[in-house]
Each structure stands twice: as C-alpha cells, then as structure tokens.
C-alpha positions in Angstrom: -20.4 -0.7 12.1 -17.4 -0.3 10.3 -13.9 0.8 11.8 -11.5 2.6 9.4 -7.5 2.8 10.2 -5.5 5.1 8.3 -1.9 5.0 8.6 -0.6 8.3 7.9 2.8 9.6 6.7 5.4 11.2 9.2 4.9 14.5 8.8 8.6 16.6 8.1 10.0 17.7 11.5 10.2 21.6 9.8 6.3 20.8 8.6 4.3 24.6 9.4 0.7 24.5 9.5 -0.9 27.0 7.4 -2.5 29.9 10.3 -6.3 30.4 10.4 -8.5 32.2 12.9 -11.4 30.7 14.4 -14.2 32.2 17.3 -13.6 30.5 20.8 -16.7 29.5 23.1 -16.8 33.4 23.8 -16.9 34.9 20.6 -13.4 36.0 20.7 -11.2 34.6 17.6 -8.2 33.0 18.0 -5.9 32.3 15.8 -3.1 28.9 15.5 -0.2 31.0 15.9 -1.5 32.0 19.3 -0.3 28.8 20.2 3.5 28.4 18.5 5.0 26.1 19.9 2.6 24.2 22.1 1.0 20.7 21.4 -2.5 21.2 20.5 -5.4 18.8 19.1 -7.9 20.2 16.7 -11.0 18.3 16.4 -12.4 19.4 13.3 -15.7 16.0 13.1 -18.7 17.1 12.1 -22.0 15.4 12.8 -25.1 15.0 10.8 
C-alpha cells in the first residue's frame, strides 16, 4: 500500500469557491452558498 502526501498551496484569504447544488440524504438540493460563512468539509472520494 502506498501513502501519497500532497502539500498544497495556501489558498488567498478572499479565495470564493465557485457555488453548485447537490441533493442531500432526502432528496432536497442544497446548494454551497447555503452555507456562507461556515466551515464545511466536502468529501467528494469515490470508490470502485
């Protein structure tokens, strides 16, 4: 098993993530900017 560790650039403090909209658990879809201005963590891994 390899481990990879990718050092990644600071992003800019102004940095604005481009919004999308997803569907939650329920069905409903919700978009980033439902969240401005909170922390969040997307986990975006796919298995195969």
């Amino acid at each position: 098993m390899f481990l990879l560790l990718l050092a990644c650039a600071e992003p800019a403090q102004d940095a604005i993530a481009g919004d999308f909209t997803l569907p939650n658990h329920l069905g409903e879809d919700v978009s980033l900017s439902d969240f401005q201005g909170d922390v969040i963590l997307l986990d975006l891994s796919a298995f195969w």
